[in-house]
KOLVO-871985 format. One record per residue: residue in one letter; x, z, y of N, C-alpha, C in turn. Coordinates in steps of 0.05 Angstrom, whole numbers, plus 5000, padded with zeros to 4 digits. Example, Ala and Ser with C-alpha at 12.3 -4.5 7.8 and 13.67 -1.06 7.14 Angstrom:
REM KOLVO-871985
a526451564886524651564910526451564934/s525751424955527351434979525851575001/
***
This chain:
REM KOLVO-871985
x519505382360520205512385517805672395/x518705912400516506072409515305992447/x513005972432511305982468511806152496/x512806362482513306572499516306562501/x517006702532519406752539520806982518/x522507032504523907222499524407472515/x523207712503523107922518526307982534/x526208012552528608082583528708332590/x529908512581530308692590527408842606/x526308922590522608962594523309362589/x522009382618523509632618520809852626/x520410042634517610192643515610022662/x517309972687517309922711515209532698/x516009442685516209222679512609282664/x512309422640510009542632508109582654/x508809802676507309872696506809672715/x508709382716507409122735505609042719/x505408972697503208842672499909012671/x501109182679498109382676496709352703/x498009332716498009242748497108962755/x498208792735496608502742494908442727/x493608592703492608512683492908362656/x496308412663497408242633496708412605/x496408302578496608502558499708522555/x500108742539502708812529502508802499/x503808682487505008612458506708762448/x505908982418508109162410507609112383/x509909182374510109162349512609362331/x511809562308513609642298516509502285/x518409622289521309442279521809692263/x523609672244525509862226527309752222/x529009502223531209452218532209142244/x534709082243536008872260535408622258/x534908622232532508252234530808242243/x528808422240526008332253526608432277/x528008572287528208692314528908442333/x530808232323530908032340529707782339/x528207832320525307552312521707712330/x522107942337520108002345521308032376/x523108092385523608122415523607782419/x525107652404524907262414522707282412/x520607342397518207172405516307232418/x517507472437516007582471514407862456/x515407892444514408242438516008482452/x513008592475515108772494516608992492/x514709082465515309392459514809362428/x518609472426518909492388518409812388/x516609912364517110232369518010202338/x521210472330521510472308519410732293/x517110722289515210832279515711012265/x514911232249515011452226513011312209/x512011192218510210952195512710832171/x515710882182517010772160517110992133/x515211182136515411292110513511292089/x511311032099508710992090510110662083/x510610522099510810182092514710252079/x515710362084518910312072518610512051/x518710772049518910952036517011102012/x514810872020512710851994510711241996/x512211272016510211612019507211522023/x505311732019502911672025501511812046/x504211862067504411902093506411972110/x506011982139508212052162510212252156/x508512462137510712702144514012782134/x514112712110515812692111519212572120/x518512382129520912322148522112462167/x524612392169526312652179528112512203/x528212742221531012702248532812382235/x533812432206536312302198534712012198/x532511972181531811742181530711552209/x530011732218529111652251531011452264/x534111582266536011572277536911302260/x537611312247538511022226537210842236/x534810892238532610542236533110522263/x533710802287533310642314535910442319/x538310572304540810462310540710182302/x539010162275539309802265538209752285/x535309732292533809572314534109562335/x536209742342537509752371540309502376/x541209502350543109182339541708952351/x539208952335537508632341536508562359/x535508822373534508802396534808572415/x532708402428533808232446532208312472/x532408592485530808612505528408792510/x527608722496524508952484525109202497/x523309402507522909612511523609762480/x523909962466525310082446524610322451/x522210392432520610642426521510752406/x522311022400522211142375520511382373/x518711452350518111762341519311972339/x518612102351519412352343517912472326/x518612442293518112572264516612822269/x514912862241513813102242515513342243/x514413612262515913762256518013842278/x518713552286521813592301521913642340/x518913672341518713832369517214082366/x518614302345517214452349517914772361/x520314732380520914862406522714722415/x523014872447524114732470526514682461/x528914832446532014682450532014432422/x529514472399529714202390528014042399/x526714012413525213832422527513722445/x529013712455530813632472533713482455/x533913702433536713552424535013322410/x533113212393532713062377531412882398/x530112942418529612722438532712592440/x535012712446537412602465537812482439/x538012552410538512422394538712212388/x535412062396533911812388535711692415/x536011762437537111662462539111562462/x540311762451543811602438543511402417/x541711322403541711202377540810942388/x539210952420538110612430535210622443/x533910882428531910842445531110922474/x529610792482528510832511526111002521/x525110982498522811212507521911272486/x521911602476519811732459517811782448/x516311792433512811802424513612132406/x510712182415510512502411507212492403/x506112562389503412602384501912832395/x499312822398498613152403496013062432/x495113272435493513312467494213502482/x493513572491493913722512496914052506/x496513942477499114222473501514132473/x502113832476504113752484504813632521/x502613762529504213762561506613922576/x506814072558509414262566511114142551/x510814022528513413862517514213612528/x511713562535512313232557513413292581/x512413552599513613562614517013642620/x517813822601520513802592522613582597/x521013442576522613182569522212992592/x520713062605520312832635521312942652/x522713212651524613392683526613262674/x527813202642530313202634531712822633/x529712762641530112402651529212302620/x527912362606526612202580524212082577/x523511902576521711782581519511842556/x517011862561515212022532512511792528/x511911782521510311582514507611792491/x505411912497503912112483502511962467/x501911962441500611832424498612002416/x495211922422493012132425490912002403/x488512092401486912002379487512072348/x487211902337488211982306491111982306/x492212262306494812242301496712362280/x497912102260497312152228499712472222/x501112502241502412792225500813072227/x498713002235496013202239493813182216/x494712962191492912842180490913092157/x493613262146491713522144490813712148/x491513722171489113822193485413742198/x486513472200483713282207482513252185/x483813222161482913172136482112942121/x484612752142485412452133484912342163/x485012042150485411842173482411772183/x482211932200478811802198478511782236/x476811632248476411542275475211772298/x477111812310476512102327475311922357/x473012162366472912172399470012052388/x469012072361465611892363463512082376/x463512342380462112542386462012572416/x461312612436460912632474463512832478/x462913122462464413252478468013242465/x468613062439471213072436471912772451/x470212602459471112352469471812462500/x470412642514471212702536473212862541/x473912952518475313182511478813012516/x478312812506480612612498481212502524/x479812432547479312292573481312512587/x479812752588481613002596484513112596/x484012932569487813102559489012872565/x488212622557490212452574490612402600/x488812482625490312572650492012752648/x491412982633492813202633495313092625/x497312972608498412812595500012572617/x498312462632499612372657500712472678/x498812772678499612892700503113012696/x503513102672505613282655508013042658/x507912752662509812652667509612462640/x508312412627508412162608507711872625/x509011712608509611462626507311202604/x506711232581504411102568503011282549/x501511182542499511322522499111102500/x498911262477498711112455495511182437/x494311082437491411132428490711002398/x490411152384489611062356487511202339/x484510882331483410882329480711052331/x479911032360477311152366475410922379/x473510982392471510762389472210602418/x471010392420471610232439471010272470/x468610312468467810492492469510712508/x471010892489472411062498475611012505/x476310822487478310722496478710552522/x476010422528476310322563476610442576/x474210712573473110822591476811082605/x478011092578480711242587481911102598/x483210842589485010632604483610622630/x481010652638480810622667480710862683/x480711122677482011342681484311492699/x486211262671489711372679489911032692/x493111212708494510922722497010822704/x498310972683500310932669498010692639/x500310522635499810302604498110452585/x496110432570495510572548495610272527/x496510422504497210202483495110202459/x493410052450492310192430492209982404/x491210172383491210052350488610162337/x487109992333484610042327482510192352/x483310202376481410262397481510002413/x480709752395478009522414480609322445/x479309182455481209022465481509032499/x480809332505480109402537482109522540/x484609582526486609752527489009622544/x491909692562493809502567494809312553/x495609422534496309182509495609432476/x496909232457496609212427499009302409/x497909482393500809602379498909552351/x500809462328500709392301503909512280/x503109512253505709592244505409402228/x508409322229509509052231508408882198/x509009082175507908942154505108992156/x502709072170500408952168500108642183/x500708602204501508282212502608092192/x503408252176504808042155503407982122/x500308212126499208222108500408402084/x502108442078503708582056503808952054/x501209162074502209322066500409322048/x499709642028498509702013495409792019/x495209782039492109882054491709712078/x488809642079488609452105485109642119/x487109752134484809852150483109672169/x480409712174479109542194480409372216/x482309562229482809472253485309282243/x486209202223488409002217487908772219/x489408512226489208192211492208142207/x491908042181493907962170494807632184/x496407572204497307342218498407152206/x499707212179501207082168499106862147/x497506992140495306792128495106582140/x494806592162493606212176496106132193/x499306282187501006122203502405842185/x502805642202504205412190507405422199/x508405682211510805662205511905992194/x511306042181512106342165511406522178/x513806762180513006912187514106862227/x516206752234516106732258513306612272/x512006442263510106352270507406652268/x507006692239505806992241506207182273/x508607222280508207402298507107222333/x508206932329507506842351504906832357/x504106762333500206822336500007052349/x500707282332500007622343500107592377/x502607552382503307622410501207392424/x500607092420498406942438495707082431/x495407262408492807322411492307542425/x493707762424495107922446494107872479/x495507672484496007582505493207442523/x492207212501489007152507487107332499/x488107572498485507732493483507692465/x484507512449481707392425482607682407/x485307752400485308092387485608302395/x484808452397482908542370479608422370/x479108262347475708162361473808462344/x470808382354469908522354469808642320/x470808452293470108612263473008822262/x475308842295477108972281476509312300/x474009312306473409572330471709682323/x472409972319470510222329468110262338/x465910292338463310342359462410572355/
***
């Protein structure tokens, strides 16, 4: 039996009391209706159906390829299992790249279950956030290393170590709050910077591999489980030291989550 309450209908408003009292928030990627209702029972607030499914499901050796169609599928299974959870989906590479698709494929994911959007980018997506926040959609900006940019950047490597792109990053995510996003999603920059933003903005910032000063913790789902093909720094595999499989695997995640012991200091940035 899990320790935790089963996520209830955990909604923005619900996020924004937790950041407010100091609770962490617990996320975790879903792609399909089983784990969607083994990870909402065991108090995980926020399932996001990731574009990560074309790296852990689809065997690609990255984000981009995945498409509107596949998006839509995985949100509909995990929108089945769902027991509650807040219900994030990506918006795929590519698929905000003007105003009337950036709206239909938002309403898309909307119809399909989810609740709020993830969009990557800095500051060139405040006119797309703001859009989508006149039009009642909730956006959630995913900033730092953001992998459908990957060649661009020239892989996966840890952004914001330098003064003026770390401030740079501080900047665009007010900017980013100001435009009407409701969380931020931060992945992998150094620890320092990741506080120093979360104390910044008043909206949740979520992070993965930016250190344990953040609202809460986002992981994709088979690194918790130990099984993907790459284990970057900022991973622990949960399932190693659980004594009851993998339900037990995630209950760990979410109490470590919760007491603050993850991310410790060998899974952070400096």
């Amino acid at each position: 039996m899990s320790r935790h309450k089963s996520a209830k209908h955990v909604t923005l408003t619900t996020l924004q009391d937790m950041k407010q009292k100091g609770e962490k928030i617990a996320c975790l990627t879903a792609y399909d209706a089983c784990f969607a209702r083994i990870l909402s029972e065991a108090g995980v607030e926020v399932l996001l159906v990731g574009d990560s499914l074309g790296m852990v499901l689809q065997g690609h050796d990255s984000t981009l390829p995945v498409t509107m169609t596949d998006m839509i599928y995985h949100t509909q299974c995990v929108k089945r299992g769902n027991k509650g959870s807040l219900l994030m989906a990506d918006l795929p590479f590519m698929s905000y790249a003007s105003e009337s698709q950036t709206l239909e494929n938002a309403a898309a994911l909307m119809r399909a279950g989810a609740h709020i959007v993830k969009l990557e980018g800095g500051a060139w997506i405040a006119s797309t956030t703001k859009l989508l926040a006149e039009r009642g959609i909730p956006v959630c900006a995913h900033m730092g290393l953001t992998p459908q940019s990957v060649n661009r950047i020239g892989g996966f490597h840890v952004q914001g170590r330098d003064t003026a792109q770390a401030q740079l990053i501080v900047e665009e995510a007010q900017l980013l709050q100001s435009a009407g996003a409701n969380i931020l999603l931060l992945e992998c920059v150094p620890k320092a910077l990741a506080r120093a933003l979360t104390e910044s903005v008043d909206i949740p910032v979520i992070g993965i591999g930016a250190g344990p000063d953040t609202t809460g913790q986002i992981m994709v789902l088979h690194d918790v489980l130990g099984v993907s093909p790459i284990t970057p720094k900022f991973v622990k595999n949960f399932l190693a030291a659980s004594d009851n499989g993998i339900l037990g695997a995630i209950e760990a995640y979410v109490n470590s989550v919760k007491n603050k012991s993850f991310p410790a200091e060998e899974h952070c940035f400096n």
